[in-house]
C-alpha positions in Angstrom: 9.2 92.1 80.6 7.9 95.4 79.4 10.2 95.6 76.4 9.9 92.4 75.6 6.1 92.6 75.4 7.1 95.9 73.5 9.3 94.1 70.9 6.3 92.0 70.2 3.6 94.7 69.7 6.0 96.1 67.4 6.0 93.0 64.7 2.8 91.3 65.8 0.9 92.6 62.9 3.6 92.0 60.8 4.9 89.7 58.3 8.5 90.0 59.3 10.9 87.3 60.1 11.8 87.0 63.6 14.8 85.9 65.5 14.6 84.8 68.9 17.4 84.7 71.1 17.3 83.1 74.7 18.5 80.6 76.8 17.1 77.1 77.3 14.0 77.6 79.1 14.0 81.2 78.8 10.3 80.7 76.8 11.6 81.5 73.1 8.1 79.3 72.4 5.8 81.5 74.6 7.6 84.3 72.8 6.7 82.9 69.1 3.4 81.8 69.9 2.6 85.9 71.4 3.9 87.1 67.8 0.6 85.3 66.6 -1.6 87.1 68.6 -2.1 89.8 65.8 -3.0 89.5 62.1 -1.7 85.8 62.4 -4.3 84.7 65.4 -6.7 81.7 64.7 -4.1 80.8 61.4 -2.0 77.4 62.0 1.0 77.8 64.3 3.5 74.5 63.6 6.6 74.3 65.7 9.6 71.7 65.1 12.7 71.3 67.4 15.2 71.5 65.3 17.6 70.5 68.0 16.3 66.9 67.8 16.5 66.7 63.6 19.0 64.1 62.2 20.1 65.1 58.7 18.3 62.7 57.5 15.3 63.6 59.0 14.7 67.0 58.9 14.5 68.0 55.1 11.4 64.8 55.5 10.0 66.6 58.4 10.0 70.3 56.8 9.4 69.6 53.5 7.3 66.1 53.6 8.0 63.0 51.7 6.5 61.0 49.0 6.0 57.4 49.5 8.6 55.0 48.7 11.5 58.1 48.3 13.7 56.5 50.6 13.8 53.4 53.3 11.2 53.6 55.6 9.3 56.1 53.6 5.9 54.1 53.8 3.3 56.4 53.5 3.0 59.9 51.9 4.1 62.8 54.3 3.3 66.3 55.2 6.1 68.6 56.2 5.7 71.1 58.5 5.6 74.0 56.2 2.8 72.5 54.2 1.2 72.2 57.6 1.6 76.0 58.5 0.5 77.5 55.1 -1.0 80.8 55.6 0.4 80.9 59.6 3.4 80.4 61.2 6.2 78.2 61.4 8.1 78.0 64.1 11.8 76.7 63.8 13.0 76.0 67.8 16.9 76.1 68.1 17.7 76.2 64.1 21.6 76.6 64.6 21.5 72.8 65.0 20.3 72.2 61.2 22.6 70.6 59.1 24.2 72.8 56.4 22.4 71.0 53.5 19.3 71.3 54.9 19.9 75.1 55.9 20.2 75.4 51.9 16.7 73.7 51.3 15.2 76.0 54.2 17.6 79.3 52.2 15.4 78.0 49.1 11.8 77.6 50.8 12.1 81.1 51.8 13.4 82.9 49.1 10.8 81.3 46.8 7.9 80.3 49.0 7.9 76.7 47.1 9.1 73.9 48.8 9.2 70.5 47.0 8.5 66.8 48.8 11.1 64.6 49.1 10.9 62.5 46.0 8.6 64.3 44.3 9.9 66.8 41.3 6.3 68.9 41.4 7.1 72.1 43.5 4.5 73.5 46.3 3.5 77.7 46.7 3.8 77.7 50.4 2.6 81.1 52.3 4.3 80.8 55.8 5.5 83.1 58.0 9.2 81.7 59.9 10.3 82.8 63.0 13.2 81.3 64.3 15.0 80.5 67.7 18.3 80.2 69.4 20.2 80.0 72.4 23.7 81.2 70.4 23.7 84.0 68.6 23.3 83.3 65.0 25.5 86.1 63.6 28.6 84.0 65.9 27.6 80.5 63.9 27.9 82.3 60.6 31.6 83.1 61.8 32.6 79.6 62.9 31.0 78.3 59.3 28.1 76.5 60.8 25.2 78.6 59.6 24.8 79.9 56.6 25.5 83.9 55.9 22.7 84.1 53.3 20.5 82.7 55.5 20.8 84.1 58.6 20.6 87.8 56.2 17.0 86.5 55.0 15.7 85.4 58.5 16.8 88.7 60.5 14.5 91.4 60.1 13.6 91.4 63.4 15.5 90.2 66.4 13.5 89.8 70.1 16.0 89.3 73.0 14.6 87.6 76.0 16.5 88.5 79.3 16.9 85.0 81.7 14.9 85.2 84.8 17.7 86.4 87.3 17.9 89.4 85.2 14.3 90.2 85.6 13.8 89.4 89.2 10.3 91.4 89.1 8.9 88.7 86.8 9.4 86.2 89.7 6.6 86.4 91.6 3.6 86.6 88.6 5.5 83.4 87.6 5.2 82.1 90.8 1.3 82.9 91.2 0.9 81.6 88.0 1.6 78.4 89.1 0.2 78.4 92.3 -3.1 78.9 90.6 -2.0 75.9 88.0 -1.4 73.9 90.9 -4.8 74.6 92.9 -6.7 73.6 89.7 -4.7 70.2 89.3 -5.1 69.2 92.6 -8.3 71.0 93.8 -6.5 73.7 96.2 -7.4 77.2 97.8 -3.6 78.8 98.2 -3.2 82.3 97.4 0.2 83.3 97.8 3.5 83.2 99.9 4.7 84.5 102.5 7.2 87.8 101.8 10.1 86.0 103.8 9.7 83.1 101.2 9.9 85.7 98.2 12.8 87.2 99.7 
């Protein structure tokens, strides 16, 4: 954990783009959300799963819609990077965005302008992106699923996090933190276990 926490102190205060890389539950959003704790602390911090983004939906859900630009579109909406302006956006497993909406994303960044969905005026957006994964993003570019040009603009700084079995000295803060979770939630006193339970 101590070069983890390392890697974060190093970009905190930073504007660079981040890639995290870590397995499903590893805390790739814990991660993110500690990159904010420097210059971008108290500024919006907006995360989307892009794991659970149809096509369809996901150029609507980062880039907003106007009203009536397409069936179902009842109501004007914001996208997520007009909801982080001046923070951070946080894109959650972005190897599952479709390819056309990797070239609107491509375009937001290079520019910092992103344009609603049926709307030809364009937006100045000032957001910083950080990014996650659970595959390496350099591999997806191989196989044709992720775009090269994109994944070049997004890495200038990759943060490995380790899986718990790797870091067995993290075990027992985790477990103490929720021990003390749990004695709030249900009005408890425990403080500990025992060392045979540990081992």
């Amino acid at each position: 954990a101590k070069k983890l926490y390392e890697q974060i102190d190093q970009v905190k205060n930073t504007n660079f783009k981040v890639i995290i890389y870590g397995e499903t539950g590893s805390g790739k959003e814990s991660v993110a959300r500690r990159l904010c704790d420097g210059i971008y602390k108290n500024r919006p911090f907006i995360a989307v799963d892009c794991g659970c983004l149809s096509k369809e939906l996901a150029a609507s859900e980062l880039f907003g819609h106007k009203k009536g630009s397409f069936s179902g579109a009842f109501e004007d909406k914001i996208g997520a990077f007009e909801e982080a302006n001046n923070g951070t956006l946080f894109l959650d497993e972005i190897g599952n965005l479709d390819y056309s909406v990797q070239i609107l994303l491509l375009r937001a960044i290079e520019e910092n302008k992103i344009k609603k969905i049926g709307c030809n005026k364009e937006i100045d957006i000032n957001v910083r992106v950080i990014v996650a994964s659970n595959e390496k993003l350099c591999e997806s570019v191989k196989k044709g699923t992720f775009r090269e040009d994109l994944y070049y603009r997004l890495n200038e700084f990759e943060i490995n996090i380790p899986p718990l079995r790797d870091r067995m000295e993290d075990l027992e803060p985790f477990i103490n933190f929720f021990i003390e979770e749990a004695n709030q939630d249900l009005n408890k006193k425990i403080t500990g276990v025992q060392e045979s339970l540990l081992e």
